[in-house]
C-alpha positions as CSV (number, residue, x, y, z in Angstrom):
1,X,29.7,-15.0,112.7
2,X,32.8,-15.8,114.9
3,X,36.4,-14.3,113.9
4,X,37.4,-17.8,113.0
5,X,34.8,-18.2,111.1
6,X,35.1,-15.1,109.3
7,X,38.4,-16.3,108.5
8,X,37.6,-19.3,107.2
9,X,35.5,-18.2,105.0
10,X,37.9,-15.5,103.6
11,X,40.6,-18.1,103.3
12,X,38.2,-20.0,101.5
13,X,37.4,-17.3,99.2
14,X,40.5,-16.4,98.3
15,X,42.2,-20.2,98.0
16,X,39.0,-20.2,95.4
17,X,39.6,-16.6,93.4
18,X,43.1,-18.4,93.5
19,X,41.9,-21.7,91.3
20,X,39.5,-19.4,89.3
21,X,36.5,-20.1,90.4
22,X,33.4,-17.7,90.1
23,X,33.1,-15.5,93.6
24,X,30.1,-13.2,93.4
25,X,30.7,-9.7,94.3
26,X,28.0,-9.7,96.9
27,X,29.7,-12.6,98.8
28,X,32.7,-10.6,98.8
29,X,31.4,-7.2,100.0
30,X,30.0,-9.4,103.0
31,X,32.9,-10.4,103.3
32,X,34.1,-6.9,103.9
33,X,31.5,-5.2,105.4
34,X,33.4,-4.9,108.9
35,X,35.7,-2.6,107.4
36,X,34.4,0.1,105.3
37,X,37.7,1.3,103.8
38,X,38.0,-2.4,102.0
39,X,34.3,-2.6,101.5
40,X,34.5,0.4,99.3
41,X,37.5,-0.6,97.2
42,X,35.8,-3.8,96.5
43,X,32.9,-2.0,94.8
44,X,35.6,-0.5,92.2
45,X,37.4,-4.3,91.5
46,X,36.4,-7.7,90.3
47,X,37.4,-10.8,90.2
48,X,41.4,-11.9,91.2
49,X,41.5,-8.1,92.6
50,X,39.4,-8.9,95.4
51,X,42.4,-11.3,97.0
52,X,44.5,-8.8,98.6
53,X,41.2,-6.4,99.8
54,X,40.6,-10.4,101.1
55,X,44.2,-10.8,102.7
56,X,43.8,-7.4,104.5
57,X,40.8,-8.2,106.1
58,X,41.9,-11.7,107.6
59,X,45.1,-9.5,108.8
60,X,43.2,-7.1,110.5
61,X,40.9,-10.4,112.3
62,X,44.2,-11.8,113.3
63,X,45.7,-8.9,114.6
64,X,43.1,-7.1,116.4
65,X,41.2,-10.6,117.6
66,X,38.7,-8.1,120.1
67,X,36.9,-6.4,117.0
């Protein structure tokens, strides 16, 4: 998956957790995987919890575009 895609799909994700829509876990923890810190603390939340886990991972894609 390319970073911009990775960040679509995180925008996308969180835009829907916004409008309450139903987000499994396990698309979120993909989501995450890159980063095992916010992998981890995604295993402990649900729901509207996952958004800012979701936020830090598009910030670190944006600001370390290499990785």
């Amino acid at each position: 998956m390319t970073q911009n895609h990775h960040v679509a799909l995180i925008s996308e994700t969180i835009r829907a957790l916004q409008r309450g829509a139903p987000i499994t876990k396990e698309l979120v923890l993909i989501l995450l995987k890159p980063w095992p810190d916010l992998y981890r603390n995604a295993i402990a939340r649900e729901g509207e919890d996952w958004i800012n886990l979701l936020q830090a991972a598009a910030a670190r894609i944006e600001l370390d575009p290499d990785d």
